[in-house]
Each structure stands twice: as structure tokens, then as C-alpha cells.
N, C-alpha and C positions, 0 to 999 in steps of 0.2 A: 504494500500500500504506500501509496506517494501524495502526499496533499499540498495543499500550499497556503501559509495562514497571511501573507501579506501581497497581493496585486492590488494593480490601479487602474479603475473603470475610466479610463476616462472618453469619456460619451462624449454626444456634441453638446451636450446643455454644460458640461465643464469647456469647453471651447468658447464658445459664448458667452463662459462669465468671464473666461482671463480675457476677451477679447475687448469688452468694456473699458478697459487701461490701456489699448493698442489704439495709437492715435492715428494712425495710418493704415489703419484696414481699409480694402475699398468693396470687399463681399461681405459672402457670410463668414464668420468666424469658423463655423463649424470646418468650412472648406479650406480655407484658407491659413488659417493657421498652423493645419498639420501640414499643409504642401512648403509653408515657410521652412518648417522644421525635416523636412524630405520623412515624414512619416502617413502611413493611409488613413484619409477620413475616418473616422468612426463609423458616418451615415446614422440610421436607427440603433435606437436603445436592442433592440431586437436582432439584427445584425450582427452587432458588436459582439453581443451575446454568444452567436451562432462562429463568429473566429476565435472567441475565445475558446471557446468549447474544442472547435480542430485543432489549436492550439494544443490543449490539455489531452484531448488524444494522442497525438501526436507522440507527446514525452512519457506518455504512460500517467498521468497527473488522473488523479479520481477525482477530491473538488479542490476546491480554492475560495480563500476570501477575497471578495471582490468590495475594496472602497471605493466610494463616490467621494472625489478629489478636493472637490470644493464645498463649501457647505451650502444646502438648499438644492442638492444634487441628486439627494433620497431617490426621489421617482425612478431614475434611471436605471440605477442599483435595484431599485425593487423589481423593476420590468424584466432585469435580466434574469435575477433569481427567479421569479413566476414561470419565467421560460423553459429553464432546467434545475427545478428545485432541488433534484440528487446531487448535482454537482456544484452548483453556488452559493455560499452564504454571504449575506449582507452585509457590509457592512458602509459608514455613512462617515464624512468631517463634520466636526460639529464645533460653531461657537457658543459658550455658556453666554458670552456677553453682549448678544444679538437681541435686538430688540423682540420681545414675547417668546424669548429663550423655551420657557418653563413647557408654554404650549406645546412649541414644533416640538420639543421631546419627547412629551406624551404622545404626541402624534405618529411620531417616528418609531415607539417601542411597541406600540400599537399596530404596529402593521408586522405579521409575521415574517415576511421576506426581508427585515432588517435587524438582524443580529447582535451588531457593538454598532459604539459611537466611541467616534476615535476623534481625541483631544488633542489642539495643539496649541499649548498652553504659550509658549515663545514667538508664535505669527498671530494671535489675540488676542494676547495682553492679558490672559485672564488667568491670573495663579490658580492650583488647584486646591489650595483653602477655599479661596473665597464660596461664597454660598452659592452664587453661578451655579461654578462646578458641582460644590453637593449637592445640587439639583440634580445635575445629571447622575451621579453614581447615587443617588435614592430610586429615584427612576428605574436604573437598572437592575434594582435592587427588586424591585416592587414587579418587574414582567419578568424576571429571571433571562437578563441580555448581559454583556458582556459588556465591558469599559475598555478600550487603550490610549494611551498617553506620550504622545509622541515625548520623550527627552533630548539632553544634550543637543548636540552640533545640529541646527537644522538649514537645508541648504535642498531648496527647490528645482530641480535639474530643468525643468521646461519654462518659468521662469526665468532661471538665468538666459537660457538661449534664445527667449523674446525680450532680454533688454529690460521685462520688470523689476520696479524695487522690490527689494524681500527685509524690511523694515523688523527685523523680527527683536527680540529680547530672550535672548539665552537663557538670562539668569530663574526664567520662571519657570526651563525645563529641569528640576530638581527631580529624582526619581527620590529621594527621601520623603519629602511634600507627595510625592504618590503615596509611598506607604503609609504616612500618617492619615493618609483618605482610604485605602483600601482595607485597614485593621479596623474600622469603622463598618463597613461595609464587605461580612467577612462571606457572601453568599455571593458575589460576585467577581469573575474569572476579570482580573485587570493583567492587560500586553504591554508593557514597555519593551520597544521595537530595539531593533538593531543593536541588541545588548548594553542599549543605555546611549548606545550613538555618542561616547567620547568619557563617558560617565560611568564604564566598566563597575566601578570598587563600588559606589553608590547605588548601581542599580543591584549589585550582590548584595550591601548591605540591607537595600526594602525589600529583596525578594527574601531575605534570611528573616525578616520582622514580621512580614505577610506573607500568611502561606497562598495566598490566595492570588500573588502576582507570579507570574508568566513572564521569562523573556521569548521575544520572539528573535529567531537568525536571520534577519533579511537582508539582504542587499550584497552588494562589495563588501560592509564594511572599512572603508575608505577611513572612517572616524581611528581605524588603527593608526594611522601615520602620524598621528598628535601625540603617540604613545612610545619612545624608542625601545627599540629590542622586543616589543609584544609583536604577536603574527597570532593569527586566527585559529592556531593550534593550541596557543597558551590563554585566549580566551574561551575555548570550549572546554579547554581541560580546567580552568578556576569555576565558569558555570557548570561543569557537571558536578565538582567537586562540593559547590555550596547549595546547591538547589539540587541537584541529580538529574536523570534524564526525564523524568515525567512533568518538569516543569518547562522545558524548550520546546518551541513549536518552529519547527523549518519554513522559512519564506524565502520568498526571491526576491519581491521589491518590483515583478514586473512589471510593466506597461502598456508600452505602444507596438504600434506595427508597423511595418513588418520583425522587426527582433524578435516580438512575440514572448514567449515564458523560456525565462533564461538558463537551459540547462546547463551551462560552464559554473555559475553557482551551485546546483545542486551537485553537479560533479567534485568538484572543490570541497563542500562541506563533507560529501560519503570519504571522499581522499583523507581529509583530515580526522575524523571519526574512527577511521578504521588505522590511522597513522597511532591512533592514542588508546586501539585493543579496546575500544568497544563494541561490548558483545551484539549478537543481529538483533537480542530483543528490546536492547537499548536503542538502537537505532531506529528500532520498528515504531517506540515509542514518539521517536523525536520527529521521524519523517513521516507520522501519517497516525499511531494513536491516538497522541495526546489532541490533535485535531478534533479525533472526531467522539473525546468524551470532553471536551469544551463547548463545541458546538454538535450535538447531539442531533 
């Protein structure tokens, strides 16, 4: 079994809202932007859906979580899971600090085809104290959904390459300020992504305080290079060491198209896993259990 707990839906109604900051658009966003970027239209919600899907065939992928990029994205994400509900789970960006915040959340956990709301505390200002945010991890609380909380180093890859600002505030992605929200909140499964994304020692420290937080492995991990002498063998071997394997959940970080769902990450991660003698049922764990007794 093979899953994937981190991709990125991103649809045309995410193109159409970065596209509102692009002063020099002369179409649609939807079209346009991705031909900027030499990457293919999205088209429909439905579409999208159906390349991911050949996608995830392809590499042998069973499902995957699918966010909606931006926040007020929901629909799209939802449409795609309605499509193929064996294989996609929901999930949505969300800001606590959006005007009738409290509402769209109820709204959003309310709909079965949306799973987690993933926080990103350093692009909206919004610490994960403030009451905001415990709005949203009551909520999840109260449908039995899932919480994630982007931490550390955040750094927008499609963004950068349309010349948007990314105005963000570092300081508020604290993975310790996660655990002091999640040990509150002990019935809900919280993801801090990319093993802390720079913030390695800290995101061990809240996942050792809360059983209840998850790292997820996604991406390059590029946030190693901030780190000298660490390499992605000596961050798996300290996360299994402090949390073991029933709390990582394997991601890729993927996106767009044509790249599509990035097998040289998954490759790289079974290389390094099986470099550090862990056993198959460990791995079974990390690449495709623990998936899917989180999201059930």
C-alpha cells in the first residue's frame, strides 16, 4: 500500500484567486497562468480530478490528500473527492482570521468530502493561540476532522515564479504553540508538515508532548540546508527515534502538471528507510497505514 498525505489541488478557482495580484493578465487566469508557468491548465474541478487519479495509477498510489491551495477553494476539493471518494481525501487552506471565520468552518466540516483544514499561521498573521485558531481545532474537534499547521521556513514555489509578494511572519510558525493547542484538543489527529520545515528539534519536542500530533515527510525537504551536517537520513532516524513509525505519514508535496506525483521522493525516502534497517512493517506503516487509520 502506497498513499500520499500531502498534494496540491490546484484547480482553476486557485488560479483565479492568485491571478487577482497579477496586474498584467490579459485572459482568464485559469489559462493563463499555468501557460506562464509552462505547466497544463487544470480546466474543470472534474478533470483535474480524473489526471490526478492516472496520475496515482500510474505510480501505484491508492489515495492521497488533496488541499485546496488557497482559502475559499473548498468546492473544488470537494468536487474532486465526490468524484473518486476511494481515493481522495479532502482537505482545504484555511484562515482563522477571515472575516465570519467561525461560519465557513462549520460549513467546511460539514461537508463530508472535507477532511482537515490546514493552517498557515506565518502567511495570516494568525498565531495558533489566539481564539481564531481555537475555533478551528474545536470544530475539528466537535465532526471528528483533522487539523494541520503549516510550521517553520514557508516559501511559496508558484508564487515566487509569478513575481508575488509572500509577506509572511515566521515567527508565528512555532510547532511548540501547536502542541500547546493540540494537548487541549487530545481527539484530534494535528500534521505539522515537512518535519517542522526548519524547526526539526521543536516539532520532536510537540510531537513528544502530544500524542496526538503527526509529522508529515513531504517534499525535498530543502529546509535541511539551514541545518549543517543533517541529511534526510539523520532526520528520519531522530523522528522514528522520538515518535516511532506510527506517527509519520509519507507525502510528496505534489502539484502540477505535467511533473505530476513525484516518484524520485518516494524513491529517496524507501532508499533512506531501508539505509537505517527499517523493518517492511515499519514502512508499511509510514507509506500507507498510518494514512489510512487517520483518515479512515
Amino acid at each position: 500500500m502506497l498513499n500520499d498525505a500531502h498534494c496540491h489541488f490546484f484547480s482553476s478557482q486557485f488560479f483565479r484567486t492568485l491571478g487577482r495580484k497579477v496586474t498584467d493578465l490579459k485572459g482568464d487566469a485559469a489559462a493563463e497562468l499555468p501557460s506562464r508557468l509552462g505547466w497544463i491548465p487544470p480546466a474543470t474541478d472534474h478533470e483535474l480530478a480524473d489526471h490526478w487519479i492516472a496520475a496515482l495509477d500510474q505510480h501505484g498510489v491508492t489515495r492521497a490528500v488533496l488541499i485546496a491551495s488557497v482559502p475559499g477553494d473548498e468546492a473544488s476539493v470537494a468536487a474532486a473527492v465526490a468524484r473518486h471518494p476511494q481515493r481522495f481525501v479532502g482537505a482545504f487552506m484555511f484562515n482563522p482570521a477571515a472575516p465570519e471565520a467561525d461560519t465557513a468552518i462549520e460549513r467546511a466540516f460539514q461537508n463530508p468530502h472535507l477532511r482537515m483544514s490546514c493552517l498557515f499561521p506565518a502567511m495570516h498573521g494568525c498565531a495558533i493561540d489566539d481564539p481564531q485558531t481555537d475555533a478551528v481545532f474545536a470544530a475539528a474537534q466537535q465532526h471528528g476532522r483533522a487539523v494541520f499547521v503549516h510550521c517553520g521556513v514557508l516559501s511559496i514555489g508558484v508564487r515566487k515564479k509569478l513575481g508575488l509578494p509572500s509577506p509572511f511572519d515566521l515567527r508565528l510558525g512555532d510547532p511548540l504553540a501547536v502542541a500547546a493547542m493540540a494537548v487541549h484538543y487530545p481527539e484530534v489527529p494535528v500534521v505539522i508538515p515537512h518535519f517542522g520545515a526548519g524547526l526539526l528539534r521543536e516539532a520532536l519536542m510537540a510531537a513528544a508532548a502530544a500524542p496526538n500530533i503527526l509529522l508529515d515527510t513531504s517534499s525535498s525537504n530543502s529546509w535541511i540546508k539551514l541545518h549543517p551536517n543533517l541529511t534526510l537520513r539523520d532526520v528520519y532516524a531522530r523522528a522514528l527515534d522520538v515518535v516511532g513509525p506510527s506517527r509519520l505519514l509519507f507525502g510528496t508535496d505534489s502539484s502540477f502538471f505535467p511533473r505530476g506525483w513525484q516518484q524520485p521522493i518516494h524513491e529517496s525516502h524507501v532508499e533512506v528507510l531501508t539505509a537505517l534497517d527499517v523493518d517492511a512493517a515499519a514502512q508499511q506503516q509510514i507509506f500507507g497505514g498510518n494514512f489510512d487509520r487517520v483518515f479512515a
